[in-house]
N, C-alpha and C positions, 0 to 999 in steps of 0.2 A: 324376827321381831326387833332386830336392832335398832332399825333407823324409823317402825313405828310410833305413835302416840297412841296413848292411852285417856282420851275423852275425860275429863272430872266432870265436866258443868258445858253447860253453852246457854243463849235466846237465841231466840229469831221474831226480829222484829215485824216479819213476814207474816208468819204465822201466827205472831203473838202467845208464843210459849217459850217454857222453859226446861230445861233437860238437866238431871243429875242421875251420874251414874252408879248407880246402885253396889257397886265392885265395891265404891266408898262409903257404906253405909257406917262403919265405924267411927267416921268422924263427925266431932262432937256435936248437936243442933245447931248450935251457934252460929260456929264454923258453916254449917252449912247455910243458915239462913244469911249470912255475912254473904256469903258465897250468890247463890239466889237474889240479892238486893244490886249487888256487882253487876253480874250479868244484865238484869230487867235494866235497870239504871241507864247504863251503857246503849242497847240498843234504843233505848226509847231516846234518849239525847243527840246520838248518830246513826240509830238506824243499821241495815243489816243484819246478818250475825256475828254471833259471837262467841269464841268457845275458851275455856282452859282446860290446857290438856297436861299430861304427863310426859319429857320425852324417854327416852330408854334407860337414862340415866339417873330419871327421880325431879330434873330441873322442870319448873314447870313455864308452859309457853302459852303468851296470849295473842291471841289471835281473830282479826276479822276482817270480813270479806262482804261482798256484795251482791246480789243480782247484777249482771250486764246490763238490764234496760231501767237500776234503779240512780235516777239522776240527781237524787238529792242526795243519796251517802257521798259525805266529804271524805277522801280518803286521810287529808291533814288532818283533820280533827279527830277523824278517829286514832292518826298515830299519834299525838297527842295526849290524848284519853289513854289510850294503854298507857303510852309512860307515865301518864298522874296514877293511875290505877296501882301500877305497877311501885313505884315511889312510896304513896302510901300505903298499899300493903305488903312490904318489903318481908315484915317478921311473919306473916301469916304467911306468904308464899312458902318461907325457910322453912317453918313448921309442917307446914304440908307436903313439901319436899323432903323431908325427915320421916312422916308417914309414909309417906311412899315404898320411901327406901328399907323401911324396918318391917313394914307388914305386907308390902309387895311382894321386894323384892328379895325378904329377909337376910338382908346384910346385920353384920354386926357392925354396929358404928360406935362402943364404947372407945375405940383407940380413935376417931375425927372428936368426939367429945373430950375424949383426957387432952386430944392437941388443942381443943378450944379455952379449958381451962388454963391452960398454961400463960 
């Protein structure tokens, strides 16, 4: 499982759904509806799929990809779109990467917070 991902969310603009995994039902509605308007959003503007995952570490990774015979997903735009996506939602990413790592992966991270306070 090292170098796995761990799936949170995705679309497919294909199919016209939406996927949230259930592993995360802990996090808050919000969160998740935030999450849900992200992903729809995204494919419906460029198209493909779309997923956020977890990597082994808790960071989490955005990513999207295409069908081969789909000629209108821009690949620029869509790296693009992750980095705005990604820019502004920096703290929610963090936050959710904090989940991860506390009810996943049950690390203790009081000694990363006492170092953030400092």
């Amino acid at each position: 499982m090292d170098n796995e991902k761990v799936v949170l969310c995705g679309a497919n603009a294909y199919e016209k759904k939406y996927y949230f995994n259930e592993r995360f039902r802990g996090i808050p509605d919000s969160i998740k509806d935030e999450l849900h308007i992200i992903c729809v959003l995204f494919t419906e503007e460029v198209g493909g799929i779309f997923t956020m995952a977890f990597e082994a570490d808790g960071n989490i990774v955005l990513e999207t990809n295409a069908a081969d015979d789909d000629y209108l997903y821009d690949e620029v735009s869509s790296g693009l779109m992750v980095s705005e996506v990604r820019r502004n939602r920096q703290e929610m990413f963090e936050a959710l990467s904090l989940y991860y790592k506390v009810f996943i992966l049950n690390e203790d991270i009081t000694e990363q917070i006492a170092a953030g306070d400092a």
